[in-house]
C-alpha positions in Angstrom: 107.0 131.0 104.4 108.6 127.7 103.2 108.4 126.9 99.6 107.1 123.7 98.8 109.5 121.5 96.9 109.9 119.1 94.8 113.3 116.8 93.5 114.5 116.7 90.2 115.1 113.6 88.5 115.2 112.8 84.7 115.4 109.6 82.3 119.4 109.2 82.6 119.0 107.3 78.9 117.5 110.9 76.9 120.9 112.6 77.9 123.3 110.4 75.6 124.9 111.7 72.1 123.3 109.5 69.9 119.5 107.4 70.4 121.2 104.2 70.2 124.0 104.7 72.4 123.0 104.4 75.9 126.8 104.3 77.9 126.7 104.4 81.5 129.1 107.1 82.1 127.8 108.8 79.5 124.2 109.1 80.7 125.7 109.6 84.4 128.4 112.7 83.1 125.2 114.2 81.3 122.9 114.6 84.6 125.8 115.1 87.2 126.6 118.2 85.2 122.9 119.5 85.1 123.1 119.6 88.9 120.9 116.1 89.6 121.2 113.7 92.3 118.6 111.3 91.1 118.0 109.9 87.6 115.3 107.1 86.6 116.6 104.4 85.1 115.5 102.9 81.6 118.2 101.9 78.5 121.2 101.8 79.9 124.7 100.1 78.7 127.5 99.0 81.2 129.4 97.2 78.9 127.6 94.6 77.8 125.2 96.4 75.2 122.5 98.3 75.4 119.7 96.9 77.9 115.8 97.6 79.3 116.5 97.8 83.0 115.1 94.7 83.2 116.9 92.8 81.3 120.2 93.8 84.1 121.7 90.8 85.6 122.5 91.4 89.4 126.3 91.7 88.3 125.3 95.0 85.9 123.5 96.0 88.8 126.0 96.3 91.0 128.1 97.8 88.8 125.7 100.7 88.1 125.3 100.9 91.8 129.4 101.8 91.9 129.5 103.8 89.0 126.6 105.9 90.1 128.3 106.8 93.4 131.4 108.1 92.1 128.6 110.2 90.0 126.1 111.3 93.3 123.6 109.7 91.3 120.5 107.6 93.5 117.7 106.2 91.4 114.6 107.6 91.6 112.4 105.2 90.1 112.6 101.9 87.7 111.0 102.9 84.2 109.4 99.3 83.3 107.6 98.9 80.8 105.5 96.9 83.0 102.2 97.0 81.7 103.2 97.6 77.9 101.5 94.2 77.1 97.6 93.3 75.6 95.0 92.8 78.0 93.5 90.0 75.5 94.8 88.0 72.6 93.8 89.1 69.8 95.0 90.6 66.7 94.2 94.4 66.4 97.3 95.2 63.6 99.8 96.1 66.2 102.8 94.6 67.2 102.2 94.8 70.7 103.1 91.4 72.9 100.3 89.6 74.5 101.6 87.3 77.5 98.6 85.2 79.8 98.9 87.5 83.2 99.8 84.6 85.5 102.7 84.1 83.4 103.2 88.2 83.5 103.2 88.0 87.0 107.1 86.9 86.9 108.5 90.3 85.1 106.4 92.0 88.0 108.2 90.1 90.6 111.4 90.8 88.5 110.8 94.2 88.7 110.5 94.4 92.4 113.7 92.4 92.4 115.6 95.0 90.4 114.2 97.6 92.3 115.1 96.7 95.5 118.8 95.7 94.3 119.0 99.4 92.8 117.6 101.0 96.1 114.5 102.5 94.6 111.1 102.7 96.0 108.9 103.7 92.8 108.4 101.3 89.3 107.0 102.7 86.6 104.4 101.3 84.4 101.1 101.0 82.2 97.6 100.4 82.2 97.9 97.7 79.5 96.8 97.9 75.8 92.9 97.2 75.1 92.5 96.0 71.2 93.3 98.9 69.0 90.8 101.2 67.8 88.2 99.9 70.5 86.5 101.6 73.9 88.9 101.4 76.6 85.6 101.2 79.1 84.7 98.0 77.5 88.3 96.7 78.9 88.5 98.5 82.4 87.5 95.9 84.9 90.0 93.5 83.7 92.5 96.4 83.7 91.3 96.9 87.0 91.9 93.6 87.9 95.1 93.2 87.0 97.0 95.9 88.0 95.4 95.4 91.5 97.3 92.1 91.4 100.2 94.1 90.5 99.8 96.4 93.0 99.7 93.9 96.1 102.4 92.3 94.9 104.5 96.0 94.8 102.9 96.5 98.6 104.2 93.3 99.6 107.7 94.0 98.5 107.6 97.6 100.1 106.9 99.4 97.0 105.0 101.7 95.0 103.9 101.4 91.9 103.4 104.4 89.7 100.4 103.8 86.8 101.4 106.4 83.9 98.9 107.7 81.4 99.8 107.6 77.6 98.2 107.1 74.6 96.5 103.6 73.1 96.3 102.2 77.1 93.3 101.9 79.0 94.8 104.7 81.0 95.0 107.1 77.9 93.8 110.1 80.1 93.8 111.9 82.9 90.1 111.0 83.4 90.4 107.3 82.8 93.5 107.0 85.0 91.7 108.4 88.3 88.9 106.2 87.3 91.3 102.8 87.5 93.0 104.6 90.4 89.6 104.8 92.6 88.8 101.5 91.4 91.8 99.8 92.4 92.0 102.1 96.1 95.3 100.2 97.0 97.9 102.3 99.1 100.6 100.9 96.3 99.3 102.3 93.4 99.8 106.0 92.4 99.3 107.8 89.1 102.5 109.5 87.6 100.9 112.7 85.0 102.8 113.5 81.8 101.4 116.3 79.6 103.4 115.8 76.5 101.4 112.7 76.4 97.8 114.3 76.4 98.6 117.0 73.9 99.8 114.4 71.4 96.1 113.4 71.8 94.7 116.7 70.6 93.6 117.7 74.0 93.8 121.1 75.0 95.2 122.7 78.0 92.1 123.4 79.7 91.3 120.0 79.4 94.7 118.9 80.1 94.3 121.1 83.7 90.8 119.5 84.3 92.4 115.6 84.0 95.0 117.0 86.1 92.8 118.0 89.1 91.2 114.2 88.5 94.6 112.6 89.0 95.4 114.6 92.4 93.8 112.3 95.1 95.9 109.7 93.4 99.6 111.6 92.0 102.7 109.9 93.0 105.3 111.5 91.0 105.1 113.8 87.5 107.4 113.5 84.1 108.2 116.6 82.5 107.5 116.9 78.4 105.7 118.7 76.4 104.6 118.9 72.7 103.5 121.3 69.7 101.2 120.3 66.9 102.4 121.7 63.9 98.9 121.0 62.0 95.7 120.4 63.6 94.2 116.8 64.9 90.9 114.9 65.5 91.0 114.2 69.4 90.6 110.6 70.3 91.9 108.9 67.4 94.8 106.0 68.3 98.4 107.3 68.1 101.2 106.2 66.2 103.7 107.0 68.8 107.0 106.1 66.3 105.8 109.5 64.6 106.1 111.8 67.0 108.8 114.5 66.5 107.1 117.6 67.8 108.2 117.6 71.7 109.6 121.1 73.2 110.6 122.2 76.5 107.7 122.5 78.9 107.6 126.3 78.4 107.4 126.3 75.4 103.9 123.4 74.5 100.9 123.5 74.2 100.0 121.8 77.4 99.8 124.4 80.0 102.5 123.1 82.7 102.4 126.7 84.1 98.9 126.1 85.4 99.2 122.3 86.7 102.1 123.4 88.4 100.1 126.2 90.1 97.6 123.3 91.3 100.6 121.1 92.1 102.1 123.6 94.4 98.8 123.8 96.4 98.8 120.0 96.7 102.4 119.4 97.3 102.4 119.3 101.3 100.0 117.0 101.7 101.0 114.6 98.7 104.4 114.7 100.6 103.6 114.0 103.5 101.6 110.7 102.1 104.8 109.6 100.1 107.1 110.2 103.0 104.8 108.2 104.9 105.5 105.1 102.5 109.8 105.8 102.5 109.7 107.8 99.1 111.9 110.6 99.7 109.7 113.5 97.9 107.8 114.2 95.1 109.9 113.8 92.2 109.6 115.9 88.8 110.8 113.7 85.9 112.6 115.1 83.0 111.6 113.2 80.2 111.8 115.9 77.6 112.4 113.9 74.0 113.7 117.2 72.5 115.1 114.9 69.5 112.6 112.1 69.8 110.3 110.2 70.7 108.6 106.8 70.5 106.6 103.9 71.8 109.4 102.9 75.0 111.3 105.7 75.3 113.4 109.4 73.4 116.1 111.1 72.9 117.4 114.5 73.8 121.2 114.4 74.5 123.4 116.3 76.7 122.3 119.7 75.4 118.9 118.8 75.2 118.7 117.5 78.3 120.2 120.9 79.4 117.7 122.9 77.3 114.7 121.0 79.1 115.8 121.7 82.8 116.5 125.0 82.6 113.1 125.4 81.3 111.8 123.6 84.0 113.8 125.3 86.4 112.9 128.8 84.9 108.7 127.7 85.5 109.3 126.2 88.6 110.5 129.4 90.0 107.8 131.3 88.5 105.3 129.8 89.9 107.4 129.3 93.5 107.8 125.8 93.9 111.2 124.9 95.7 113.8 121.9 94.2 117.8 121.5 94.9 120.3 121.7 92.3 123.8 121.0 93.4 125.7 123.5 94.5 129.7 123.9 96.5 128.5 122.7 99.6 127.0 119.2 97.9 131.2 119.4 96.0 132.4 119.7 99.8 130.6 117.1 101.3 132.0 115.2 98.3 135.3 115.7 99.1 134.9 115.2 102.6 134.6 118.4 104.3 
């Protein structure tokens, strides 16, 4: 019997030297050697300094577009911080932007623009900070609201948008995000899980595995970290996401991957078969390991790190017999033209 299967991607930015160097051929060299064909895109420099992806100008985008042939590197998806803004404006002690939504309406667009010129299908983003400290329920139907306008305007330019769940968002669990995502019911929004970002929380991997089997009707794709407390925490309380330096490999957390991606491997065909259905090539697993970092928009592992993290994907993956392709000679023949 056929394995499911699943592709391998990763934020191309984690596999630099240093967290504030984010070269092209750098981040490319890094993932082409791990055996990837896909990479999401995030920080990236072609020259001109550092950049968010969208901050590119068409002319950067084209030349990523040529550098990442030479490289048989596609993008998998656009990670916008789209949705990393307040839902209201008011002053909660954080530095967090707030920008009126029909003015916010323009990055979306911009995002679709950058997606398209990049070849992707999937953007990344957020279910928008509520005030600090306060009940996320209190802020959902204006959430909801919102990201339904940002999901027609995603269907309209052929794409999907993929809601991730993280801390101090309306969206900071796996229960809240299939709550927004059965609220919205639009066929452009998915829900993208990460488990490093729950166990920061202080939840534990049974409960981790429960918001998991919430966020199944609605899973579009799946980032790959994990974490280990080294002292103990009081669940629920806000996160101060510049602080956290615990992440591991995903074999090596507290968050359980080997038992979501037992219930992932049950659910793969027919999530497949929806995202094929709307052009996305397959469900991609995201290494996003932040092995030497992590904060509020984005880590750091480097090339070993990077390295590190797959392999311990790869090694779980097979355990529990879910398919994916690294390259291989054939993939260096078709290169060369055989």
């Amino acid at each position: 019997m056929t394995k499911p299967q699943v592709i391998l991607t990763g934020f191309a930015d984690e596999g630099v030297s240093k967290q504030l160097e984010k070269s092209i051929k750098e981040q490319f060299t890094a993932y082409a050697a791990i055996g990837l064909q896909y990479y999401s895109i995030r920080f990236i420099d072609v020259g001109n300094g550092t950049k968010n992806v969208m901050a590119l100008t068409m002319d950067e985008i084209q030349t990523i577009r040529e550098i990442q042939n030479d490289f048989g590197l596609n993008v998998s998806s656009i990670g916008s911080p789209i949705g990393k803004v307040k839902l209201v404006d008011e002053e909660d002690g954080t530095k967090n932007r707030y920008v009126p939504f029909n003015e916010y309406l323009d990055e979306v667009n911009r995002a679709c623009e950058i997606t398209h010129a990049l070849e992707s299908k999937l953007i990344r983003g957020f279910s928008f900070y509520h005030p600090f400290g306060k009940d996320p329920h209190d802020y959902m139907n204006q959430a909801v609201d919102q990201l339904s306008q940002i999901a027609e305007m995603c269907h309209r330019s052929d794409l999907t948008f993929g809601l991730e769940v993280e801390p101090n968002l309306v969206g900071g669990n796996g229960w809240l995000m299939a709550e927004l995502y059965q609220k919205i019911n639009h066929p452009s929004m998915t829900l993208v899980f990460d488990v490093g970002n729950l166990v920061v929380q202080g939840f534990d991997s049974c409960e981790i595995l429960d918001q998991f089997r919430s966020c199944l009707p609605g899973l579009g794709w799946f980032h790959v970290k994990d974490y280990r407390h080294p002292k103990p925490v009081k669940k629920g309380d806000p996160i101060d996401e510049e602080q956290l330096k615990n992440f591991v490999p995903c074999d090596l957390g507290d968050g359980g991957h080997e038992a979501i991606f037992r219930e992932l491997k049950k659910a793969l065909p027919e999530i497949d078969t929806k995202l094929k259905a709307r052009g996305i090539p397959g469900f991609f697993v995201d290494l996003e390991p932040h092995v030497k970092g992590g904060g509020q928009f984005g880590g750091y592992s480097g090339p070993d790190g990077v390295g590190v993290a797959q392999r311990a994907l790869c090694r779980l993956l097979d355990y529990v017999g879910i398919d994916y392709h690294l390259r291989d000679f054939d993939d260096i023949l078709a290169d060369r033209g055989f």
